[in-house]
N, C-alpha and C positions, 0 to 999 in steps of 0.2 A: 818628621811630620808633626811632631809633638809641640815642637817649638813654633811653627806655620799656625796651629790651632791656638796656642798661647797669647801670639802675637797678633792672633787678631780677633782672639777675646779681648785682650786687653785694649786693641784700637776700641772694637765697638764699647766697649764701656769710656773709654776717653768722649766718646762721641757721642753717649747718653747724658752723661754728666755733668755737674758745673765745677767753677771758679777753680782751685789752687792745684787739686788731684787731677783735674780733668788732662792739664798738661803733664801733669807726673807720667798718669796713663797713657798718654800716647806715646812718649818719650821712651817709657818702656817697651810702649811696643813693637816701634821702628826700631828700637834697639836689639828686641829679640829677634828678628830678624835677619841679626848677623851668625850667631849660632847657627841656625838654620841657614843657611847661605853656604858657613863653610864646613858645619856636615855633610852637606849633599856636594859641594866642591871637592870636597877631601873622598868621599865614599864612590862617585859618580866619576871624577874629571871635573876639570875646570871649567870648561862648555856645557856640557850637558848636565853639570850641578845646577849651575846656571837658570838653566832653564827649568831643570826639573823643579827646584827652589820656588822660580816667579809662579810655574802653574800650579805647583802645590800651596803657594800663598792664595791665588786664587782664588780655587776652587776650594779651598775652606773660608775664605771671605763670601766667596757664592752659597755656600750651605750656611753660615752663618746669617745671611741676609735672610737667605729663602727661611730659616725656621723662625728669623723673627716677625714673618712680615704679618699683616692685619690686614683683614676686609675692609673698605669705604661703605658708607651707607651710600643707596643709590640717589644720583643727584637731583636736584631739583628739577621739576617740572620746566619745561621750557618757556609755559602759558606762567606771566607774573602780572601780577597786578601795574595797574599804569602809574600808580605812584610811586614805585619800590624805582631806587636808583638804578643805574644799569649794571649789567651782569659783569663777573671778572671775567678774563680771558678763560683760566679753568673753569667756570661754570656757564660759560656758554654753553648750550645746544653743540651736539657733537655733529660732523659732515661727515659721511665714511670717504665720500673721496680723496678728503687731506688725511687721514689715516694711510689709505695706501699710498699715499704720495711719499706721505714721511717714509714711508716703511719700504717705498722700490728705492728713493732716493739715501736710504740708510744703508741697502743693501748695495747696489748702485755705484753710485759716488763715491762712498767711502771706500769700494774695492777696488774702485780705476786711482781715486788719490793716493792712499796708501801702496798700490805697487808702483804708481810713477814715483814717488818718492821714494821708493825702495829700492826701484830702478838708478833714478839720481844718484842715490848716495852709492850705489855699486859701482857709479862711473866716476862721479866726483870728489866723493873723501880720499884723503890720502893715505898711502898704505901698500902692502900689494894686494895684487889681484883677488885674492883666494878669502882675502881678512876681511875688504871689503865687500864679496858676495857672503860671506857669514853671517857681519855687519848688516846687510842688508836683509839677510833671510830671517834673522831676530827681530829686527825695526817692524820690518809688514806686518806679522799677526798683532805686535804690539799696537801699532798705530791707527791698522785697521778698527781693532777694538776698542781705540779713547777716542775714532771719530765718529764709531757708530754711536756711541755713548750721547756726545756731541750730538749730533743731528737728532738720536730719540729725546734728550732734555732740553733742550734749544724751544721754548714755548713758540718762538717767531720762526718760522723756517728757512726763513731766505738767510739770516746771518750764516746759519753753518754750509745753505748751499751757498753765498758766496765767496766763503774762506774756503770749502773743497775746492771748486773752481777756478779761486788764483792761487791755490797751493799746486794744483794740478798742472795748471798755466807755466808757474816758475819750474817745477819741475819738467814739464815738457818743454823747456827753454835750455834747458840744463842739460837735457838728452839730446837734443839737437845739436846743442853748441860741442858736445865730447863728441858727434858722431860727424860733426864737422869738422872737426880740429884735426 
């Protein structure tokens, strides 16, 4: 665990930083990473080090975030003067509607794409049987989690709902065609 909190103080300060250390720092820190990977491989099993490794990298990258983060001042008035240029995308006037929109289609989408892709790769990578529903039961929480990510950063909405969409599409083509063949 020692090594997971190391590795990702060290990222965050690579990512504070400038110029020459800033890559020292990161370098380091994806390199600490391997300790940690194969104490918990060697302590755990090679599976379940595995995993226990990525969520313990995590979730000290999550407490590290969460203790560093700061309050925004509240934004600007909506009401501006007629000669001020126009507003950016982030300081427009908020709609609560596209908030929940983001937020069903983050929840949503990203859970139907990620298990048909989860699904896919259970029927279509190579391997046996057993390796690739493993394979696959590791990929879903992973990929579920870099699409919510996705779709809550995505400022435009429609790019990440159209890449769920035809990610979801090719996968559900993929499913079809294994449950055809």
């Amino acid at each position: 665990m020692a090594a997971c909190v190391a590795s990702v103080l060290m990222l965050r300060t690579a990512w504070k930083g400038a110029g020459t250390r800033r890559k020292l720092w990161a370098a380091a820190g994806w390199l600490m990473l391997i300790p940690a990977v194969a104490l918990y491989a060697f302590w755990l099993g090679m599976v379940v080090g595995l995993v226990a490794a990525l969520l313990t990298f995590s979730l000290c990258a999550m407490t590290v975030v969460k203790l560093g983060e700061e309050r925004r001042p509240a934004r600007r008035s909506a009401l501006r003067a007629i000669d001020e240029k126009p507003l950016e995308p982030d300081e427009r006037p908020r709609i609560r509607w596209r908030g929940w929109a983001r937020g069903a289609a983050a929840l949503l989408l990203t859970a139907i794409t990620a298990n048909a892709i989860g699904a896919a790769v259970a029927g279509v990578a190579p391997g046996a049987r057993l390796d690739r529903f493993a394979a696959a039961v590791i990929l879903v929480p992973l990929l579920w989690a870099c699409l919510v990510i996705w779709m809550l950063s995505d400022r435009v909405i429609l790019r990440p709902v159209l890449g769920m969409t035809g990610a979801s599409a090719i996968a559900g083509a993929a499913i079809a065609w294994i449950l055809l063949a």
